[in-house]
MILUMMAR-369150 format. One line per 10 residues: number of its first residue (from 1); for each residue x, y, z of N, C-alpha, C. Coordinates in steps of 0.2 Angstrom, whole numbers, plus 5000, padded with zeros to 4 digits. Example, Ala and Ser with C-alpha at 12.3 -4.5 7.8 and 13.67 -1.06 7.14 Angstrom:
BEGIN
1 = 5066:4972:5039:5062:4978:5039:5066:4984:5039 ~ 5064:4989:5035:5068:4995:5036:5064:5000:5039
This chain:
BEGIN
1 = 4642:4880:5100:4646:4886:5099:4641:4892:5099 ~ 4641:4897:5103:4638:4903:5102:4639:4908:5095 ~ 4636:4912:5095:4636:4916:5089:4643:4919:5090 ~ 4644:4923:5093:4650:4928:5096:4656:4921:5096 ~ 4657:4918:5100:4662:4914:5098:4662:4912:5090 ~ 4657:4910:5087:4660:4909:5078:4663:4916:5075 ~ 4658:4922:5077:4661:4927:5073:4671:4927:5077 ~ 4671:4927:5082:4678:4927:5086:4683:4925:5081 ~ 4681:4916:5082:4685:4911:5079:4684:4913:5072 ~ 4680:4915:5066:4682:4918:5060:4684:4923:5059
11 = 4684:4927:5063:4689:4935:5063:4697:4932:5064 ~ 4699:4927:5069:4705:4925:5068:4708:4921:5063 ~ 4704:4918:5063:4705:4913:5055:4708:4919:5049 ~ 4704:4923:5049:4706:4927:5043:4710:4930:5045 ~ 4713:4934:5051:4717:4937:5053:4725:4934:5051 ~ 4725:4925:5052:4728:4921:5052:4730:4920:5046 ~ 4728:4921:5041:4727:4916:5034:4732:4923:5030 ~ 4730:4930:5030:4733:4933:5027:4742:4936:5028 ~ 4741:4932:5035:4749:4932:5038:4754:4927:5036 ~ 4749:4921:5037:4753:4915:5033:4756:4914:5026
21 = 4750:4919:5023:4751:4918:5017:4757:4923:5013 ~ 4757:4930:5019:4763:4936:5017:4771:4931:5018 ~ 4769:4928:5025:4776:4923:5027:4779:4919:5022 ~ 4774:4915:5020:4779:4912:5012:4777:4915:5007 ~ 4775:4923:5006:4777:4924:4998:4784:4931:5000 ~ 4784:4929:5008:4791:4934:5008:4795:4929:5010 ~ 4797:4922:5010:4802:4918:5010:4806:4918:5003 ~ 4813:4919:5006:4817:4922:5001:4820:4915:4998 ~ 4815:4916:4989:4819:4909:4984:4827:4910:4984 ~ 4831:4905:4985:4839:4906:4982:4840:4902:4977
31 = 4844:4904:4974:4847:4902:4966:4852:4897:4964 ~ 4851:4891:4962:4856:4886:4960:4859:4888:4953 ~ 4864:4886:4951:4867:4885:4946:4868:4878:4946 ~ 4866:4875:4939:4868:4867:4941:4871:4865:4935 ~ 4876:4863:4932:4880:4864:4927:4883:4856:4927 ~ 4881:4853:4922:4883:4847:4920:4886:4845:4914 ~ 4893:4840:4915:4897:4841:4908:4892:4837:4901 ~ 4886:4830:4903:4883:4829:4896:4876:4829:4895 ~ 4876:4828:4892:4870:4829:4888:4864:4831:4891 ~ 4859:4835:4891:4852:4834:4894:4849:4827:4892
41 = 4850:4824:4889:4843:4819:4887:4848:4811:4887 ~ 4854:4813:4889:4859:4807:4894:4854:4805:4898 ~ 4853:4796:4898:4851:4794:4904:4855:4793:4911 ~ 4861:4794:4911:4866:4795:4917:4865:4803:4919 ~ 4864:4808:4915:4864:4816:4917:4859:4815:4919 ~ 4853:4812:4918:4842:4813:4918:4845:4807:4927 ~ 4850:4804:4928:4848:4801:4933:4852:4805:4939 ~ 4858:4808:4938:4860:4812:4943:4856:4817:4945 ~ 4851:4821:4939:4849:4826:4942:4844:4824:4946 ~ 4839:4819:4945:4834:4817:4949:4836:4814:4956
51 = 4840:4812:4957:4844:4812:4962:4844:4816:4966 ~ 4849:4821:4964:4850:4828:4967:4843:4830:4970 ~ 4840:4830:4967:4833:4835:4966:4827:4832:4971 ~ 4828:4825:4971:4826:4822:4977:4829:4823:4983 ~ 4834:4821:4984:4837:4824:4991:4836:4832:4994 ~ 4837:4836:4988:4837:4842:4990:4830:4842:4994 ~ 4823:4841:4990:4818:4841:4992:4815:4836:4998 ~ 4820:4831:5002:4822:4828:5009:4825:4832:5014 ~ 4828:4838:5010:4831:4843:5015:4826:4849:5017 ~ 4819:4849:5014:4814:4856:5015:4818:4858:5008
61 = 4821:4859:5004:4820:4863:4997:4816:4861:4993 ~ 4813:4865:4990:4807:4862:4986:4806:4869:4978 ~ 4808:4867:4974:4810:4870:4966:4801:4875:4966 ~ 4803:4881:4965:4797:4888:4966:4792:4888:4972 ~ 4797:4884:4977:4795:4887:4983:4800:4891:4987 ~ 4805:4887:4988:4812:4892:4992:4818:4892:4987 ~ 4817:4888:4982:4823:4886:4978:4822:4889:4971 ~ 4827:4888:4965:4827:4890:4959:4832:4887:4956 ~ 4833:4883:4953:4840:4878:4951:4838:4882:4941 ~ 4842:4881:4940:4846:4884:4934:4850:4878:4930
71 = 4847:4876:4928:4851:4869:4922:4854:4871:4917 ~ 4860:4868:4916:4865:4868:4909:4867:4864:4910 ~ 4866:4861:4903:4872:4855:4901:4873:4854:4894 ~ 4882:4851:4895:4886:4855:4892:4888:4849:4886 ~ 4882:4844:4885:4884:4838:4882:4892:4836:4878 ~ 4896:4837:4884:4904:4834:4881:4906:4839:4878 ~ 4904:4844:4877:4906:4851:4872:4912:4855:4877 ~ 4918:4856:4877:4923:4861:4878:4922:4867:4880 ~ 4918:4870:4873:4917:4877:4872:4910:4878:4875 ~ 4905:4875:4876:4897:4876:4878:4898:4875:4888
81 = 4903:4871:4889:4906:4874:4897:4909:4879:4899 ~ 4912:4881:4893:4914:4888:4896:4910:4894:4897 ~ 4905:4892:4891:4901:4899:4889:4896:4898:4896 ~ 4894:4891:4896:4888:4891:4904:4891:4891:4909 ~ 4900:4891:4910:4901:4895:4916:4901:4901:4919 ~ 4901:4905:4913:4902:4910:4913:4892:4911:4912 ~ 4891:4910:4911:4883:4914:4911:4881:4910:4919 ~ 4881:4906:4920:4879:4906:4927:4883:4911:4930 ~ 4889:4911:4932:4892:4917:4936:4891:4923:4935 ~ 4889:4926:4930:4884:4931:4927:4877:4932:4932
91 = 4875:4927:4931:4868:4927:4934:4867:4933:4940 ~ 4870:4932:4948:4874:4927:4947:4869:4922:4954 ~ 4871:4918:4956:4868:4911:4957:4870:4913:4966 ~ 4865:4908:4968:4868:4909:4978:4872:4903:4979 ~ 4873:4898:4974:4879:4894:4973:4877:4891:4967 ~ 4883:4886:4964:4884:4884:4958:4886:4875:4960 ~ 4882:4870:4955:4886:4863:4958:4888:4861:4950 ~ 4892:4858:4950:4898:4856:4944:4900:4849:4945 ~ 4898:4847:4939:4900:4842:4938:4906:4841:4933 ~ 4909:4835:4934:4915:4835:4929:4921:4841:4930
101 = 4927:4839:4929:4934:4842:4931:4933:4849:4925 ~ 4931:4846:4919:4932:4852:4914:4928:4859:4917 ~ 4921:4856:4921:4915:4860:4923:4918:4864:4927 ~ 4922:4860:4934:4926:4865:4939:4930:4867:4936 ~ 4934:4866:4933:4939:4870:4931:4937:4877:4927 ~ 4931:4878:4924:4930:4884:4921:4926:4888:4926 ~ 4923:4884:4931:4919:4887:4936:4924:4893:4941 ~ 4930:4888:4942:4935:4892:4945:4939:4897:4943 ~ 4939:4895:4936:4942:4904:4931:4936:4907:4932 ~ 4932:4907:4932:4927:4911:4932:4925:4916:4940
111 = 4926:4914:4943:4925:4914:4951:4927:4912:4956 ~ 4931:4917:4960:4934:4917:4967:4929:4918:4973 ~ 4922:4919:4972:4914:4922:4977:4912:4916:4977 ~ 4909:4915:4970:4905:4910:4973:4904:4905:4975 ~ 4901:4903:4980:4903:4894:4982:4902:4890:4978 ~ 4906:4884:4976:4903:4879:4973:4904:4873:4975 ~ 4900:4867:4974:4900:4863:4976:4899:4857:4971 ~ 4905:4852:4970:4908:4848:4965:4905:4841:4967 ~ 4903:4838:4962:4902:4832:4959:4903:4827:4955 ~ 4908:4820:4957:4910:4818:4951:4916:4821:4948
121 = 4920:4823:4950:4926:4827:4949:4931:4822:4952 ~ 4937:4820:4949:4944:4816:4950:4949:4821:4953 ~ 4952:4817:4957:4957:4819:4960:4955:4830:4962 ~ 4952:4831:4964:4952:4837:4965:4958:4843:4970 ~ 4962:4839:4974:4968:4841:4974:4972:4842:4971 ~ 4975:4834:4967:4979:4835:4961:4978:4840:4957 ~ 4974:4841:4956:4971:4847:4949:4968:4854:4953 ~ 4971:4856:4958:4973:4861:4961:4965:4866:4961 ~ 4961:4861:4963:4953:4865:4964:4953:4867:4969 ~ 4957:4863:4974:4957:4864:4983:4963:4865:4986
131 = 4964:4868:4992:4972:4866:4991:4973:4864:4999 ~ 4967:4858:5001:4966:4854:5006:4960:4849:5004 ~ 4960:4842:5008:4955:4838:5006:4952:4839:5011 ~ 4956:4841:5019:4950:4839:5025:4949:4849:5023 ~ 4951:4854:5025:4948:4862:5024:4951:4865:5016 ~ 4948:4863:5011:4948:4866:5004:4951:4872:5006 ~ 4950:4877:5008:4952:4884:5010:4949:4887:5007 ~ 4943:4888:5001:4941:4893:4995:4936:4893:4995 ~ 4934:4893:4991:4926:4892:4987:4922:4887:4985 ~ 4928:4882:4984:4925:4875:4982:4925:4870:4987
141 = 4922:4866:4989:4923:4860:4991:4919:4855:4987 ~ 4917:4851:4990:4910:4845:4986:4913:4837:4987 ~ 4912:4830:4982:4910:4825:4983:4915:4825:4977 ~ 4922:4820:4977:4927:4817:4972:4924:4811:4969 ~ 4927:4808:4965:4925:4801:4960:4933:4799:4960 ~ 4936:4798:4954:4938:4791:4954:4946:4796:4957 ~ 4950:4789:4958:4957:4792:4962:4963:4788:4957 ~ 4968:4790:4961:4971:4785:4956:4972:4776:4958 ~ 4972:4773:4962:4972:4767:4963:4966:4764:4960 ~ 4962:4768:4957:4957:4763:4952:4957:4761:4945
151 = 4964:4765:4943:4966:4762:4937:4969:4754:4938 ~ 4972:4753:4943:4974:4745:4945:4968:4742:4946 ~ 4964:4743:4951:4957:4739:4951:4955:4738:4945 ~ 4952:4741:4938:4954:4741:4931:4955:4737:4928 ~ 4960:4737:4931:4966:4734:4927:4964:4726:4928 ~ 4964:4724:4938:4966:4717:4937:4956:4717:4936 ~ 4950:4719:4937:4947:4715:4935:4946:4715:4926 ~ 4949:4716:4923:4947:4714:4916:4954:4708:4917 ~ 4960:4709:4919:4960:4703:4917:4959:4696:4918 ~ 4954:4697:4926:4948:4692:4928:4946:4691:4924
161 = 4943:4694:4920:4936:4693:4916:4941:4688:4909 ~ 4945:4691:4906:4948:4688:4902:4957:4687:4904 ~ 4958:4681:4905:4964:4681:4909:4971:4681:4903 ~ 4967:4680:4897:4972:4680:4893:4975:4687:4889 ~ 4971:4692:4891:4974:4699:4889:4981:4701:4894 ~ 4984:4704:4889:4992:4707:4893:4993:4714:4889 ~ 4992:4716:4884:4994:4723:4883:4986:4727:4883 ~ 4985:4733:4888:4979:4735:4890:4979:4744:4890 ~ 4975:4747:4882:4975:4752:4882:4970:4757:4886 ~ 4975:4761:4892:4970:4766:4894:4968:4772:4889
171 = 4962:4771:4887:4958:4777:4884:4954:4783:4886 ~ 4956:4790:4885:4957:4796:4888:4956:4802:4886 ~ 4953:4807:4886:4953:4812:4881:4957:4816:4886 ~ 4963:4820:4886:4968:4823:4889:4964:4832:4889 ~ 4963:4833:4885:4958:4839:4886:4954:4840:4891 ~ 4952:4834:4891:4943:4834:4896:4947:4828:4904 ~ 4951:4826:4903:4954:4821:4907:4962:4821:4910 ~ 4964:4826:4911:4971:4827:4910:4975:4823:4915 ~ 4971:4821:4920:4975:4818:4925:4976:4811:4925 ~ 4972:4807:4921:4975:4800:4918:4983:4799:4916
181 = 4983:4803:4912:4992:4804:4910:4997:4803:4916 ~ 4994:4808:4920:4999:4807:4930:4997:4800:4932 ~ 4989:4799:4932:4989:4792:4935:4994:4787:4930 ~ 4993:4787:4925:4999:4782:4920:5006:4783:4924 ~ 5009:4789:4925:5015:4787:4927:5016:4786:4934 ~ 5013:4788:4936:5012:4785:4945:5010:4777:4944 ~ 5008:4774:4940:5007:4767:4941:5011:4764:4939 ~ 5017:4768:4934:5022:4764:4931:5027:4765:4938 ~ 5028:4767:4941:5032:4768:4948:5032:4760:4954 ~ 5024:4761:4953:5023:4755:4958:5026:4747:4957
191 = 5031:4746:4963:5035:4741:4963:5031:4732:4959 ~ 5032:4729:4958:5029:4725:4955:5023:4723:4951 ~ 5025:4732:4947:5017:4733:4943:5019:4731:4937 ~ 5016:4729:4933:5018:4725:4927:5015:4733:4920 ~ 5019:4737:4922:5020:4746:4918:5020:4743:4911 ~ 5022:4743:4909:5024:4740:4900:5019:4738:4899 ~ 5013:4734:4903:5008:4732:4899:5001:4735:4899 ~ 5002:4742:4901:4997:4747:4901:5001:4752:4898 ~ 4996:4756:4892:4999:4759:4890:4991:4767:4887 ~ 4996:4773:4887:4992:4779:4886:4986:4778:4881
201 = 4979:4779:4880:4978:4781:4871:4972:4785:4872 ~ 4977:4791:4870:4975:4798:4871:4969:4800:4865 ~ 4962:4800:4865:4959:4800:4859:4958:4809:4860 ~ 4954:4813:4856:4952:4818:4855:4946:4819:4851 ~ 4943:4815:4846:4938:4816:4842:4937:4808:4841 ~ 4929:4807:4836:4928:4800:4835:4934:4798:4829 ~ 4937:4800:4826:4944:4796:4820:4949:4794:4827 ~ 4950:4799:4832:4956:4795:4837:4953:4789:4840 ~ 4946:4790:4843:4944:4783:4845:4946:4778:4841 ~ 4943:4778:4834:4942:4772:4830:4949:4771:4829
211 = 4955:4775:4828:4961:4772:4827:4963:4770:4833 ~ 4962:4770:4839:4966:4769:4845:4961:4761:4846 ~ 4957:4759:4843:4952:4754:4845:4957:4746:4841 ~ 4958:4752:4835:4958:4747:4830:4969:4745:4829 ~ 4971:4749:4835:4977:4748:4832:4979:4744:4840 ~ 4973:4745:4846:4972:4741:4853:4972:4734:4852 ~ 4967:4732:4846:4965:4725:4844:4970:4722:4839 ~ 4974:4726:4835:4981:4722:4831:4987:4719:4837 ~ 4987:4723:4845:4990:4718:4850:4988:4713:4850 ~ 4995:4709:4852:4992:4703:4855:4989:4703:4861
221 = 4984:4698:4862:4982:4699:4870:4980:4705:4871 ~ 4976:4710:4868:4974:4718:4870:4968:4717:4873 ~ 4969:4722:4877:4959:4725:4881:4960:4732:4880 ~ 4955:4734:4884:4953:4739:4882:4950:4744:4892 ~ 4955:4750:4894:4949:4754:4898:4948:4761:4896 ~ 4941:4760:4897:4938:4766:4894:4938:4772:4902 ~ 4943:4777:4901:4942:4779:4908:4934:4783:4905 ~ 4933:4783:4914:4925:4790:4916:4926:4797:4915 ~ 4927:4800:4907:4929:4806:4906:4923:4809:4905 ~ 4920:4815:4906:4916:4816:4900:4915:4816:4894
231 = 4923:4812:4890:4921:4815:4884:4919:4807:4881 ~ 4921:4802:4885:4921:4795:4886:4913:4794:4885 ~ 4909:4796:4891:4905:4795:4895:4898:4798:4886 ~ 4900:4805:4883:4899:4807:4878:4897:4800:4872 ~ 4904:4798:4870:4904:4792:4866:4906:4785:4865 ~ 4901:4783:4872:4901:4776:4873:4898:4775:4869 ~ 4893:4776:4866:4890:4770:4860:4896:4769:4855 ~ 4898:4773:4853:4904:4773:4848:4911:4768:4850 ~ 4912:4770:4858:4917:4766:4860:4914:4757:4861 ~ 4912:4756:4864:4906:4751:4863:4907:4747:4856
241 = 4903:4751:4855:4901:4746:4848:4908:4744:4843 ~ 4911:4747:4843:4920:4748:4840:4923:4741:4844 ~ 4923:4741:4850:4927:4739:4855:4924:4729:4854 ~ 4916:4730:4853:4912:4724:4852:4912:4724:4844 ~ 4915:4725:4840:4916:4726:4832:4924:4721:4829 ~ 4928:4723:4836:4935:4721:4837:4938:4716:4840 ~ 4931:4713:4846:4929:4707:4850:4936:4710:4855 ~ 4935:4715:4858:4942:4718:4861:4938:4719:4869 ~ 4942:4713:4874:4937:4713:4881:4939:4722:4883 ~ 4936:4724:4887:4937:4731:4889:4932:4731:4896
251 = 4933:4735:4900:4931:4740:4907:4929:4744:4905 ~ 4924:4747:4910:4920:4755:4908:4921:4757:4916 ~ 4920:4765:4918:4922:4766:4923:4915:4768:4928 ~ 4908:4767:4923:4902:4769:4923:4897:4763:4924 ~ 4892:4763:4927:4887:4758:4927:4881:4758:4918 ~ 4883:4763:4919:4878:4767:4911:4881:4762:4906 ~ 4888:4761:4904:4892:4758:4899:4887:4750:4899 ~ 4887:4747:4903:4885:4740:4904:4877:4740:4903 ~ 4876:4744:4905:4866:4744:4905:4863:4747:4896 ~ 4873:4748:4893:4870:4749:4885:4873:4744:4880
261 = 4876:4739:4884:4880:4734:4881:4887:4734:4883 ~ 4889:4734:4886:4898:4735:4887:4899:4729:4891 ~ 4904:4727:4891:4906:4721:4893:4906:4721:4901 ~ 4909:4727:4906:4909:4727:4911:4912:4733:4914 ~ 4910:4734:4919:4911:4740:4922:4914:4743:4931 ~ 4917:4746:4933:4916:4746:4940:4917:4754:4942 ~ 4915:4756:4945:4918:4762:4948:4911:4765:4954 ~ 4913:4771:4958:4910:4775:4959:4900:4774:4958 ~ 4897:4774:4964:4890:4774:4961:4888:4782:4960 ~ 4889:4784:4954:4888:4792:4954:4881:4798:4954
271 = 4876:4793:4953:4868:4794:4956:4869:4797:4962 ~ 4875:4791:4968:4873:4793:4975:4881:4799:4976 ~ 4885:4800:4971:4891:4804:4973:4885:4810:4972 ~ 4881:4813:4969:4879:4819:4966:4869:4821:4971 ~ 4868:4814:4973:4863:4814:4977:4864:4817:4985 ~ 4874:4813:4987:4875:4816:4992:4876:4822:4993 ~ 4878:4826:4988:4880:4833:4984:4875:4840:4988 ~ 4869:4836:4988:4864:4841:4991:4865:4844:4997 ~ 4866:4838:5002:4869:4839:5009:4874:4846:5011 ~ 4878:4848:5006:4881:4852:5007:4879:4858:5004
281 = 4875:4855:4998:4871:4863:4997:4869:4863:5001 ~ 4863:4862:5005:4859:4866:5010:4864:4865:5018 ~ 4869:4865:5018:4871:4868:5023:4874:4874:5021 ~ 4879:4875:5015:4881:4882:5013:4875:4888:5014 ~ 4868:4885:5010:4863:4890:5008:4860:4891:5015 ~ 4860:4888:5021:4860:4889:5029:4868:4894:5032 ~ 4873:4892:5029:4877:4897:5032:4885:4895:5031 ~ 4885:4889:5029:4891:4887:5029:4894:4889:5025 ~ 4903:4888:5028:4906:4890:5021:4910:4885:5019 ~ 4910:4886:5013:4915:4880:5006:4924:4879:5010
291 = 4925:4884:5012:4931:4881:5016:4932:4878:5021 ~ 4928:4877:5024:4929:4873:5033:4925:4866:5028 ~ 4922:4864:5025:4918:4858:5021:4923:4854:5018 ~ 4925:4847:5024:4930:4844:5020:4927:4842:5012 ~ 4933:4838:5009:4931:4835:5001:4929:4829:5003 ~ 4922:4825:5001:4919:4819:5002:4923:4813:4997 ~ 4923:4809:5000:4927:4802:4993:4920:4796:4992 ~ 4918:4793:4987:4914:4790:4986:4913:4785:4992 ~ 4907:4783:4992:4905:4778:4999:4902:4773:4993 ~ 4899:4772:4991:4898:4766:4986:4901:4764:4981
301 = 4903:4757:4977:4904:4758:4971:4901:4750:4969 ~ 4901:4753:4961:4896:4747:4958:4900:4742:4954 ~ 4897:4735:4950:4902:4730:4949:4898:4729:4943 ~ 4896:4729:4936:4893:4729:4934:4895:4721:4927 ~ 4891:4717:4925:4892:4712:4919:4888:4710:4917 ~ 4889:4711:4911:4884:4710:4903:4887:4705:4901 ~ 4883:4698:4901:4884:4689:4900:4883:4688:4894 ~ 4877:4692:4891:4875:4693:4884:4882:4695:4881 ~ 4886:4701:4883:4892:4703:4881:4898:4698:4879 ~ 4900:4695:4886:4906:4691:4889:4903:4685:4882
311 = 4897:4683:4880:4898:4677:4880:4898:4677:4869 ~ 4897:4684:4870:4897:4685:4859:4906:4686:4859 ~ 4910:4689:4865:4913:4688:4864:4917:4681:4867 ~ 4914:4676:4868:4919:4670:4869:4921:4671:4876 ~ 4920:4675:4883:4923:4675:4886:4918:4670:4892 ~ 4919:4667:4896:4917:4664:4900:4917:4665:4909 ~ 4912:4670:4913:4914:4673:4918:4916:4671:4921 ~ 4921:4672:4926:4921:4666:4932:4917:4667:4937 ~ 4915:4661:4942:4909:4662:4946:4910:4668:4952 ~ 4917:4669:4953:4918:4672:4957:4918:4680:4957
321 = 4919:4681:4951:4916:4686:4948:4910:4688:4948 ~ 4905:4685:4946:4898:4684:4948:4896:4685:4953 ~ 4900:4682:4960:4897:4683:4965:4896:4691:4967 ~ 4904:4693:4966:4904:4700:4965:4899:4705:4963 ~ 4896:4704:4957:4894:4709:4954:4888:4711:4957 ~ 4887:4718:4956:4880:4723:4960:4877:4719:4953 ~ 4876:4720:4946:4873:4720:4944:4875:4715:4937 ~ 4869:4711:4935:4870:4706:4932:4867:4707:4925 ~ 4866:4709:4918:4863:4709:4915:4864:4702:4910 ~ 4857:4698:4908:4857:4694:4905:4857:4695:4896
């Protein structure tokens, strides 16, 4: 290489280098709002997020480079989601994602602009977030959770699990869960449903749980379904250990329940409801809009058994049940 050719090719290099680097420090960061109903230090919240957070970062987003996500959680608290609804929409944010019915629901009093984008939310039409599944029409669309035919899935597999239960309390906090109360009477509808032996228990605080645990286990033949509410999802240790206190077979609607002791579990895998979640972020923050964005419905679910559980309390799995299950714990 000639002298003149090196100075050339380093006159361009630098030419190059201060252009590149104007190009991504003028690429415009956009702003998430990410607003979760529990707790930060939840190992189900710490794994939805990382989730998300991965995915996004498979799409080209990458957090202080083109992105900025904004965390809240709202650990089961009523009042701490209202007030971080409203401070994200304050902000305000280039979209907001929501977890939890209680989370949309205040997202939506708070904002008719912003897009949002739902995960882990039940029945999102029933509860009038959308007012279509295939074209939401609004501001919202996103990825639903549980529907109502998985109160009966529920149902018959705990009485797999224990065939001798017959009166089977669904547990629900109506505040944080209101649409279990309609799945309860939609269920009582269905011809051949054995309605009588499913009955409401509506808790609110830890004295409702412990009376509704303790007054499920003086049935004869009781069990126990703990729906996937937030406020559930909050005080599974308490529900758990009450439940395994009272030797009261019981369902959880979460994989998290059984990986802390609970007896069994099925629903929705909600790592990948909230992983998939991303996908529509970056096509919004590309250009889409929330109203042509059908509502997604779970593509996985898990099947979860704790043998160390089933077997302190006397129950004995069946194998076919086993064969079932995603996930076995010893």
């Amino acid at each position: 290489m000639t002298r003149r050719e090196f100075i050339t090719l380093l006159g361009g290099a630098a030419t190059a280098w201060p252009l590149a680097a104007r190009a991504q420090q003028g690429e415009r960061i956009r702003r998430i709002g990410f607003l979760q109903g529990l707790a930060e230090s939840d190992p189900e919240a710490q794994a939805r997020t990382a989730g998300f957070r991965q995915e996004l970062e498979a799409l080209g987003w990458m957090e202080g480079r083109n992105i900025r996500i904004d965390y809240r959680f709202a650990g089961g608290s009523a009042a701490r989601v209202q007030a971080y609804a409203a401070e994200l929409v304050n902000s305000p944010p280039d979209l907001i994602l929501g977890h939890s019915s209680p989370v949309v629901a205040a997202l939506k009093q708070a904002t008719s602009t912003i897009p949002i984008v739902i995960a882990v939310v039940n029945d999102p039409l029933g509860q009038g977030f959308v007012t279509s599944l295939a074209r939401p029409g609004g501001n919202i669309t996103g990825f639903a959770f549980v529907e109502f035919p998985m109160v009966g899935k529920w149902l018959e597999l705990l009485r797999e699990m224990a065939p001798g239960v017959r009166r089977v309390a669904l547990m629900f906090n109506p505040q944080t869960a209101p649409y279990y109360a309609i799945y309860l009477r939609e269920f009582g509808t269905i011809p051949a449903t054995p309605a009588g032996e499913l009955a409401a228990a509506p808790v609110r605080d830890e004295a409702e749980i412990e009376a509704a645990i303790a007054a499920t286990s003086r049935e004869p033949a009781g069990g126990l379904i703990a729906a996937a509410d937030p406020f559930a999802v909050a005080h599974r240790a308490l529900i758990m250990r009450l439940a395994q206190q009272h030797r009261l077979p019981a369902v959880y609607g979460l994989r998290q329940f059984v990986a802390e002791g609970g007896l069994m579990s099925y629903g929705p895998d909600t790592v990948d409801i909230v992983r998939r979640s991303a996908s529509y972020v970056d096509r919004i923050l590309k250009g889409a809009t929330p109203a042509d964005l059908p509502i997604q419905q779970p593509t996985k679910f898990e099947l979860g058994i704790n043998l160390k559980t089933a077997k302190s309390l006397g129950l004995e799995v069946p194998p076919s049940l086993l064969a079932r299950a995603d996930e076995v714990i010893e």
